[in-house]
N, C-alpha and C positions, 0 to 999 in steps of 0.2 A: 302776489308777492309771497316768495317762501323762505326762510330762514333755517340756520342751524344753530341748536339751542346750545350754553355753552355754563358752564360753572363760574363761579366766581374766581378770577386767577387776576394774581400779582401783576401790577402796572411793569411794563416791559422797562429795559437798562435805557438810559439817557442816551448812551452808542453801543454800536453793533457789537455782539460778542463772538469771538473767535468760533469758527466750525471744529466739532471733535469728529463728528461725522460728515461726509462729503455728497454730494447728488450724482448718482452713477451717470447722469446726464453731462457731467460735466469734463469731458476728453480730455483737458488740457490738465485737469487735475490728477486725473487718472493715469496721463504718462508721466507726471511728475513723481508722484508715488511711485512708477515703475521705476524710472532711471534712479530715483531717490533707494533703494530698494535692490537695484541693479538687480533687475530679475533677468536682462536680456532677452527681451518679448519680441516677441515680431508684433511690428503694427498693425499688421491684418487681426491679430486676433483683438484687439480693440475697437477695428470698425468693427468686424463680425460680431462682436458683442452688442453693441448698438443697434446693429441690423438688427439682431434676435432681438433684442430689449424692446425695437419698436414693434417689431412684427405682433410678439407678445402683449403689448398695451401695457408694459412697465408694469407687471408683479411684484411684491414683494422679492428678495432674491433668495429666498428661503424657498420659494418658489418658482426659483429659474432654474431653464435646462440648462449644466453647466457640462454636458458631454461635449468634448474634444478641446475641451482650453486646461491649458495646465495648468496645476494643481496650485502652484502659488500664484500665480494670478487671482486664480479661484477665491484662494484664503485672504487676499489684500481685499477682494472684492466685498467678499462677505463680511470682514472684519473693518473696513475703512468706510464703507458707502453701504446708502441707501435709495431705495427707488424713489423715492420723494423726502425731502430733510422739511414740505412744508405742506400744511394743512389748508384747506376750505372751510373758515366759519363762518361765514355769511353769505346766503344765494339770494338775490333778488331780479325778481323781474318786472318789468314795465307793463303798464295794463295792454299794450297794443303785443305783447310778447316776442318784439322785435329787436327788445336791447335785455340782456341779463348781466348784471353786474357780479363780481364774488371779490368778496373781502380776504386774504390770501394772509392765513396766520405761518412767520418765519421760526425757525427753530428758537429762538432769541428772543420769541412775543412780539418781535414788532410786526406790522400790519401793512402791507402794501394792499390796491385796487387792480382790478382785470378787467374789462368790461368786452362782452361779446356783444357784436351788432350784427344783425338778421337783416341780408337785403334785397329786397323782391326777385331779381332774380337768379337768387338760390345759393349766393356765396353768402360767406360768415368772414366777418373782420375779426380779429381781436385787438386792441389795446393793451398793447401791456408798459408795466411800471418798468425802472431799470436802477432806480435807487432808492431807499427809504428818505425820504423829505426831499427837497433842492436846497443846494448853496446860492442857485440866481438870482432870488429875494425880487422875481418882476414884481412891480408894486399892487398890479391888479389880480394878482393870482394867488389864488389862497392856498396850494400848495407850497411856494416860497416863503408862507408865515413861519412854515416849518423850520425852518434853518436847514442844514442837510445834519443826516445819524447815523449814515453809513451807507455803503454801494451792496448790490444783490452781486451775487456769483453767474458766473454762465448756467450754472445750473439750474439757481435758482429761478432765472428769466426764463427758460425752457421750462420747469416746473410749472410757471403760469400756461404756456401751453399746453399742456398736460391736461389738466384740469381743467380748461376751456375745453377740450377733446373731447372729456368725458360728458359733456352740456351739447357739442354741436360742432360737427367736423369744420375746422379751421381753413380757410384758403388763403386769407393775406393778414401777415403781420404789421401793425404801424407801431413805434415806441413814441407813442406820446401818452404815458400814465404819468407816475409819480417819478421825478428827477433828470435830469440832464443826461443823456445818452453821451454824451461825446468824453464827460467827466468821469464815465466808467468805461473808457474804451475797449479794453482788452476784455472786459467779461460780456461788454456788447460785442464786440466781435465775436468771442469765442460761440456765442448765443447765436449769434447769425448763419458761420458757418455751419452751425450744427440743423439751421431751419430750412439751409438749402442741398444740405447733404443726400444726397440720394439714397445712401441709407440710412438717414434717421426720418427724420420730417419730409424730406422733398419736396418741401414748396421751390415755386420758379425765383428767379434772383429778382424779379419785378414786382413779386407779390411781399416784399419785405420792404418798410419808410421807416426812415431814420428822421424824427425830430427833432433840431438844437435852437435853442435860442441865438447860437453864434459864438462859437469860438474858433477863429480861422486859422489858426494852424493845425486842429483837428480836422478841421474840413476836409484839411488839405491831404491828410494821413487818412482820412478816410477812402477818401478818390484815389490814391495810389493801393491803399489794402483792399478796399470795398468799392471798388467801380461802380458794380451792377445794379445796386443798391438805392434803391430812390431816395431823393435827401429833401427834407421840409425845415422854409428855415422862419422861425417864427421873427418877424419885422417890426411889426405893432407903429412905425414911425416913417417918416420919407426922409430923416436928414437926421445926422447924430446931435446934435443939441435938443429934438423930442425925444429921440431915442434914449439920451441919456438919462433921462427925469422917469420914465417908467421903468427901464430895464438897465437895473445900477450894469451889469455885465458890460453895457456898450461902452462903457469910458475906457473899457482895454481893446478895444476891436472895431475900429471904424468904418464904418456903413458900407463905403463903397468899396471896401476889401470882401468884406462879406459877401455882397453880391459877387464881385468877380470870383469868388474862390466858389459861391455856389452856380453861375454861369458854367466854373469850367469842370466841375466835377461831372456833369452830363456830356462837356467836352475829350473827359476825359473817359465814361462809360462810353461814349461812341465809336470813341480809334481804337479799341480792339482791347484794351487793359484785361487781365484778370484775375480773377477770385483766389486767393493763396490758400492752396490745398489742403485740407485738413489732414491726408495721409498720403504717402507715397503711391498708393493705390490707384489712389482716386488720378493722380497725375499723370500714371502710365494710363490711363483707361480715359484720357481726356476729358475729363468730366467739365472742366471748367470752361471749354473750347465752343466756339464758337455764339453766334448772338441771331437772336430773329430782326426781320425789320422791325418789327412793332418795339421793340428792344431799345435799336435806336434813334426810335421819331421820340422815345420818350421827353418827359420837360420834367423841371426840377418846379419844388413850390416852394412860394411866398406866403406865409399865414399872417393876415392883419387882420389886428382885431381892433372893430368898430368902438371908438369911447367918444363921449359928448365929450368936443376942447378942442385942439387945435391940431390934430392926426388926423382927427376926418373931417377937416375946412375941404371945400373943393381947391382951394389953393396946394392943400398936401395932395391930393387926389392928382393934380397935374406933375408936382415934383415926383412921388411915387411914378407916374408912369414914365416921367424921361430920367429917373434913375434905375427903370428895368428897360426899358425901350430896345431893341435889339436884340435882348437877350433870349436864350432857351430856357423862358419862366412863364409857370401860371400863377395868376395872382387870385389866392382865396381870402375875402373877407368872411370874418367871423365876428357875426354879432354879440357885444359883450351879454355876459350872464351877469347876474350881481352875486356877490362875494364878499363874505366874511372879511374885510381887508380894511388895513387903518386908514386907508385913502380912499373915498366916498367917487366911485364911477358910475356914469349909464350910459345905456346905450341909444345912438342917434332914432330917430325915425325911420324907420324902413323903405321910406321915399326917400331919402337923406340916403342911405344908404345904397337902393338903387341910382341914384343921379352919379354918385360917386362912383359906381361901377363904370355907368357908361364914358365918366370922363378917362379914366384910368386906362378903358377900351379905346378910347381915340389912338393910342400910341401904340396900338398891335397888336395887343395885348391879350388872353385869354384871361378873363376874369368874374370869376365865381362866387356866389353870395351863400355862405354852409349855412346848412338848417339842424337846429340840435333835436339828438334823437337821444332818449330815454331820459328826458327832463323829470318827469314825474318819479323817476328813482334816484337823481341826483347824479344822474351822467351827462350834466352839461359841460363846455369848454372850459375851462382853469378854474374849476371850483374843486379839485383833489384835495382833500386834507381831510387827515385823522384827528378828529376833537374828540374831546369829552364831554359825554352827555350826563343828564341828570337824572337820577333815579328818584324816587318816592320819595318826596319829604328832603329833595335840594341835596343828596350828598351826590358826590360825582362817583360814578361807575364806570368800567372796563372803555378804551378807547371804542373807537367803530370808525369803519371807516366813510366818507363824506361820498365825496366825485370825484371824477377824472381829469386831467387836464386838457388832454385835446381832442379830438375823433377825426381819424382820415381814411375815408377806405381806399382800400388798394385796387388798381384797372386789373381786370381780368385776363388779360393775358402779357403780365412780366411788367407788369406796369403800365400801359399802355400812356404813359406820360402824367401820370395823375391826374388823366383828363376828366375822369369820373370822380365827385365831388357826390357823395350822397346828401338825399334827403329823406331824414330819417324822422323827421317829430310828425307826432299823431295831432290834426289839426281837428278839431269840431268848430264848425261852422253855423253862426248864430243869426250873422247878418249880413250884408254886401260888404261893409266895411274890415270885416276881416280878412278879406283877400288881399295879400298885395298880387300884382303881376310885375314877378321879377324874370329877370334874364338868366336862366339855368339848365347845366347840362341836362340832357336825358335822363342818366340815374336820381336826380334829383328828381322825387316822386314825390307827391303830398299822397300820405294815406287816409285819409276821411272817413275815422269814426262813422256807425252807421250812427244813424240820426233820427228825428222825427221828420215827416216828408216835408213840412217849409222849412228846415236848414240845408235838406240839398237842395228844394227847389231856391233857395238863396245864394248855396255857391255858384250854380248856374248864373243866374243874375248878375253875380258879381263878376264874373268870368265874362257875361254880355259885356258889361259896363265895362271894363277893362278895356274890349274891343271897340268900345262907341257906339254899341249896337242893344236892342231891348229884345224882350223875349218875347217868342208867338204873339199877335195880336197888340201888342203894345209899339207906343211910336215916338218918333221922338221929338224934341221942342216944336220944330215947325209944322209938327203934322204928318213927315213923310212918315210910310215905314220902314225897322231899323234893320230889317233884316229881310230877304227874299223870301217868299214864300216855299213851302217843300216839293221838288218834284211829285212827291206822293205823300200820303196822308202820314203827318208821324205815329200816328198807330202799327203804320207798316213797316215800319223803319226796325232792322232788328240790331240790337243795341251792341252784342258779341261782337257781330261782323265789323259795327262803328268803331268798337275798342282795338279790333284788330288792326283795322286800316288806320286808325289814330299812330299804332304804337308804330307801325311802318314807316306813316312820315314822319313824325319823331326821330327814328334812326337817318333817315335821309339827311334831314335836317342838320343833324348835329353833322355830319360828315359834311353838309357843306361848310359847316362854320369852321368845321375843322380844315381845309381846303382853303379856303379864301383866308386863314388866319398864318397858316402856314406857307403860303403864298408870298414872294419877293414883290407882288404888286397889290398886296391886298389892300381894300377899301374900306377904313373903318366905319362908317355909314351903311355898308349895305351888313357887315359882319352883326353893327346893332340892330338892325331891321330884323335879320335872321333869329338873332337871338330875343328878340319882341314875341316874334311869332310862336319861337319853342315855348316859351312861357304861357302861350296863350294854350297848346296843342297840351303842354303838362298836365295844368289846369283843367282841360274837358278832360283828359285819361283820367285826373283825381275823382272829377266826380262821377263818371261811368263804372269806378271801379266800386266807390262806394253804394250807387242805386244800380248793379245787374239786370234787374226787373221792373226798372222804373214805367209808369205808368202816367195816363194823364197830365196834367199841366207838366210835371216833371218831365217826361219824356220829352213836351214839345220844347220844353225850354232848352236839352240837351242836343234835340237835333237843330234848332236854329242855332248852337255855338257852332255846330258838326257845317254847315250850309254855308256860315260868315267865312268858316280857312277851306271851304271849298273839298269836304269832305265827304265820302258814298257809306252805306253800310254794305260795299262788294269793293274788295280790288279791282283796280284797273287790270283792262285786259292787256296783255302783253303784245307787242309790236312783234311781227311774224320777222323772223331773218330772212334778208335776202340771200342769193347766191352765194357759195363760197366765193370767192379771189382765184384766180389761177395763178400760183406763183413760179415767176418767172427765174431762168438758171441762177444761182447762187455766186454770183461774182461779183466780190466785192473789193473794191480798191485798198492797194497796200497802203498800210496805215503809217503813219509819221511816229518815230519812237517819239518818245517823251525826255528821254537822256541820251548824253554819248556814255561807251560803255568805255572802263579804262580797265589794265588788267596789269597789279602791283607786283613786285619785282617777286615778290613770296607767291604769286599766281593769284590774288584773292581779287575777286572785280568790283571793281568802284563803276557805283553808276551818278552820271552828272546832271541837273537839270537842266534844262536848255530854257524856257521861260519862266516868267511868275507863275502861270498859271499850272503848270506844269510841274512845279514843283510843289505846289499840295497834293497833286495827284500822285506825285512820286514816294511824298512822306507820309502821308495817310492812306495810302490804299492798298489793301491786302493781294492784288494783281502784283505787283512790284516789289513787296517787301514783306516780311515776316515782324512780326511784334522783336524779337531777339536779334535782328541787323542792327547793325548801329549806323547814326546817323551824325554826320555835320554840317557846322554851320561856320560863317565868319560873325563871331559876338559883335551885335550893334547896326551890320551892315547887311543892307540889302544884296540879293546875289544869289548864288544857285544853290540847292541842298543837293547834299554829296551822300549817297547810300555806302555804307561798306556791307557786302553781301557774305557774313560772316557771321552762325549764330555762336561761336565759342567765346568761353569767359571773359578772355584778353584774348586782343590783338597783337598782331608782329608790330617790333615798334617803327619799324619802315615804313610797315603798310598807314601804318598812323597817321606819319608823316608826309607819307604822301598822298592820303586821303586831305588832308590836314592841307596840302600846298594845290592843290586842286580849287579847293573851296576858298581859299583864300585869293586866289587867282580872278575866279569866277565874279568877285564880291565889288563892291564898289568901295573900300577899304582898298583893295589892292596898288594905288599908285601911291602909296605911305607904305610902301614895304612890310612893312611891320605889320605881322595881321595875328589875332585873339581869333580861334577855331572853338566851338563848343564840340563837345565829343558828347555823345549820350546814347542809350537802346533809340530802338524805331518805336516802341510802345509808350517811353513818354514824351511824342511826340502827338500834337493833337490839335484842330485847326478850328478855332473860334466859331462860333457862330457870327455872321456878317463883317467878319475881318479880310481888309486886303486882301487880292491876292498875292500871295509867299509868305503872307506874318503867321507862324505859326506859335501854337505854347508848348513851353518846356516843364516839364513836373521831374520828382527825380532826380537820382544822383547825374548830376554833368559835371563833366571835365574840363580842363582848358587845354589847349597846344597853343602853342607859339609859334608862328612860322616869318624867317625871314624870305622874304621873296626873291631877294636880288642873291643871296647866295644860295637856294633850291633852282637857279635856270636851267644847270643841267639836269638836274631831277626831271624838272618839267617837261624838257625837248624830251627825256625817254618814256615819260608816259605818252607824251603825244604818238610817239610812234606806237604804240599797241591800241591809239585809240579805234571803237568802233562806232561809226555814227550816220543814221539813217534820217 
């Protein structure tokens, strides 16, 4: 653990005080200043600065190359902003030097937390804060003792990256430090664009999680501004009257809006939405354009955290999963920490809390048990708070800052669904009884302290036992033995090659559960089974990693774990390919459209769906329609979606109309004349996860039209006549 030593300085202001000076990181203040200023800037020299700013590693600007920006720019620059408005007084690291914490002093004295996590293979998370203190007041979180004292700048929240830089290149952002992210919207926005901007930060749009306790009309602005964005929504409850008793915030925002708003914001990351441009640049140059698969298999998360009471009954455990059931959600339990807090909580048993996985697993579910990483410095889950400590002889001195509130790492490529759930806590290993065998992803790795040689040869044991099975020589109740003997002597066995083919099927593994969970006929039975196993397979990689060179009893105890999941110290040999295929001539039957085409008196073509199933394919699918078409509907009624193949501002108001008298036609509304048409873009348009087929969701500005039907007939006879339809 290392520190930065600091003077005796004045307790900071009760709330935040005004910025004189601004963080040149922060764009949206620096065109404000400009317009403010009317310098008449081009906005390219803005990104350009940023580019150079990052390229540079942020100098002082006394020390920036300021060739080819003009000169009042130059002088706003110099004179209004600095490369950092905040300091680094406190560095600490964990004994295993996996997690570093720094205490992050603001221009103002107040003190936010960063916490950077290390994780095996080879990415760096950060945590960062977004407010000083919280207003959410959860009752088990010693961050909310705080009250809230003010929100950070976009610049400021960039500043924490900054400075995590300089400790350890950064690949995924989470905001769950100090304060409510959705309460400081626009400076977490402004913070985000700038982490995904290709010229500043360049992280992928999936390496960046947005944590809220829940406030669903943000959610909701979040998913129309920030699509791409993974969103974690912290639960703690299955039903708003528990809900309400820890987390006051829920008595304005009812449980089951919450899910559905974070349901459809991966609903809405998937149908094409995108990222609002930080400059004209970037917009002609597509930046924002297009998405990978792995982008959109993503899932959104559910964070509950484990308290002894009535949240983690197995009775919550089954409402919990048919209140996410269906949904595009992974469910992460998080075992409470204890905390400084006027309400006395603990956390269940870790069998308790396995069991309740698996029930919660019955209902589809992907659901993960987190393991806290950097405990021993005080980076457990919602233990964040700046206290006062005591100096010599009981007088109080300088704040310092505690923990952080949550830890999520980000999947390695754009999010990858937040399917990776690290496990980061450094475990020693004393007896059998300290193992549990839980059900967890692949990245969840226990790191095992080296040891003296009977605590690995214990993890071993317990890693047997888990199995039902004893070590080398040893047998079980009735005598048999528990384990088959070795093809060859464990002395032979070499331990690298085991570790390798271990981590092998580990990845298999997890792709099947990933497979079978995403699956419209998956089996929750076999999904638990797989995930029995992963935890069994984690387990031997922990201990292989921690004895390399193990020896003697040790060794044999690791190759009979190696022997019970049917494991070699050599890869399988690979299955030889047969023959190519001869592919035969290339004729393939002409395909059935999916709409009739109609073409409006102004020339603009309406395209019509012809069945249910058809019509998601017509509204959501980038084959047929662009995110900027617009699209209707007859409000309330089942019936065809109508494309208008048009991406300009406004439409003719004919073509409206008779997009408008189409769809209304189409609908089953139609024999009541009288038909309610929604008008909206194709981009907020977006199709549920396991919804009907034709019910799709609307986000976004919509419209209504009005159409009467019995006096649009002739309208209708002259559309038919241009109709085209295959």
């Amino acid at each position: 653990m290392t520190s930065c030593s600091s003077s005796s300085e004045p307790p900071p202001p009760k709330k935040r005080l005004p910025m004189t000076t601004y963080s040149a990181l922060d764009v949206a203040k620096i065109n404000e200043l400009v317009e403010e200023q009317d310098l008449q800037l081009n906005p390219m020299h803005v990104s350009e600065f940023q580019r150079r700013l990052h390229k540079a590693k942020y100098p002082p600007l006394d020390e920036f190359d300021f060739r080819d920006f003009p000169k009042r720019f130059v002088t706003l620059l110099k004179e209004r902003f600095v490369t950092r408005t905040s300091t680094v007084k406190l560095v600490q690291h964990s004994s295993d030097q996996c997690t570093t914490k720094l205490l992050v002093r603001l221009h103002d004295g107040h003190m936010v937390e960063s916490v950077i996590m290390r994780h095996e293979t080879g990415r760096t998370t950060l945590c960062v804060s977004s407010q000083v203190g919280c207003r959410m007041g959860c009752t088990f979180c010693a961050t909310g003792t705080m009250g809230i004292i003010g929100d950070l700048t976009a610049g400021e929240i960039l500043e924490q990256l900054v400075h995590a830089n300089d400790v350890a290149q950064v690949r995924n952002i989470v905001f769950m430090g100090m304060g409510e992210p959705l309460n400081n919207f626009e400076n977490v926005k402004g913070a985000v664009t700038a982490m995904v901007n290709t010229k500043q930060f360049g992280l992928g749009h999936g390496h960046v999680t947005v944590s809220t306790v829940g406030i669903t009309p943000m959610i909701r602005r979040l998913s129309a501004e920030l699509p791409f964005v993974n969103l974690a929504l912290s639960l703690h409850a299955p039903n708003q009257e528990m809900r309400s008793k820890i987390v006051p915030a829920a008595k304005a925002y009812k449980i089951e809006g919450l899910v559905e708003a974070l349901d459809n914001h991966m609903a809405t990351s998937r149908s094409g939405g995108s990222l609002v441009p930080a400059d004209e640049s970037m917009e002609e140059k597509g930046k924002w354009k297009g998405r990978s698969k792995k982008d959109k298999d993503r899932k959104a998360m559910i964070q509950y955290t484990m308290l002894t009471g009535p949240t983690s009954t197995f009775e919550s455990a089954h409402e919990l999963g048919k209140l996410c059931e269906g949904k595009n959600i992974i469910v992460n339990l998080i075992p409470y920490n204890t905390t400084d807090v006027k309400d006395v909580y603990q956390c269940p048993p870790m069998e308790h809390i396995v069991e309740f996985q698996k029930i919660v697993m019955t209902y589809g579910l992907l659901v993960f048990i987190r393991k806290t990483m950097g405990e021993d410095i005080g980076g457990a889950c919602g233990q964040l708070v700046l206290e006062k400590t005591k100096g010599a002889g009981g007088e109080e001195k300088k704040e310092d800052g505690r923990d952080i509130e949550e830890i999520l790492g980000g999947g390695d490529g754009g999010g990858g669904g937040g399917v990776e759930v690290k496990r980061r806590a450094v475990r020693k290993v004393e007896k059998a009884d300290d193992v549990e065998s839980e059900a967890v992803p692949r990245a969840e790795k226990v790191a095992v302290a080296p040891s003296a040689g009977g605590e690995t040869l214990a993890l071993a044991a317990a890693v047997c036992g888990g199995l039902g099975i004893g070590l080398i020589g040893s047998s079980a109740d009735d005598g048999t033995p528990s384990a088959p003997p070795p093809a060859k002597p464990a002395a032979e066995w070499d331990l690298s090659g085991l570790r390798k083919e271990t981590d092998r099927v580990i990845m298999r593994t997890i792709k099947k559960i990933q497979k079978k969970t995403l699956s419209a006929t998956s089996d929750p039975a076999a999904v638990v089974s797989l995930q029995s196993s992963l935890a069994s397979l984690q387990d031997l990689e922990a201990a292989l990693k921690s004895t390399p060179k193990a020896t003697g009893t040790e060794k044999e105890a690791l190759v009979s774990v190696a022997l019970s999941l049917s494991l070699s110290d050599t890869p399988a040999a690979k299955q030889p390919r047969g023959p190519k295929k001869v592919k035969g001539p290339r004729h393939s039957p002409k395909m059935r459209k999916i709409f009739r085409t109609y073409t409006s008196s102004d020339g603009v073509t309406i395209l019509v769906g012809k069945k249910a199933e058809d019509n998601d394919v017509l509204s959501t699918t980038w084959e047929h329609r662009t995110p900027r078409d617009w699209w209707m509907h007859a409000s309330g009624c089942a019936g065809s979606h109508v494309v208008i193949k048009s991406e300009e501002e406004s439409l003719p108001p004919a073509t409206v109309l008779e997009a408008a008298a189409l769809a209304a036609r189409a609908s089953k509304c139609a024999p009541a004349n009288h038909v309610k048409v929604n008008l909206t873009r194709c981009r907020n348009v977006s199709k549920p996860p396991g919804a009907k087929a034709g019910l799709v969701a609307l986000s976004g500005d919509i419209k209504t039209v009005k159409v009467d039907l019995a006096r649009e007939k002739g309208l209708l006879d002259k559309l038919d006549a241009t109709v085209e339809v295959n």
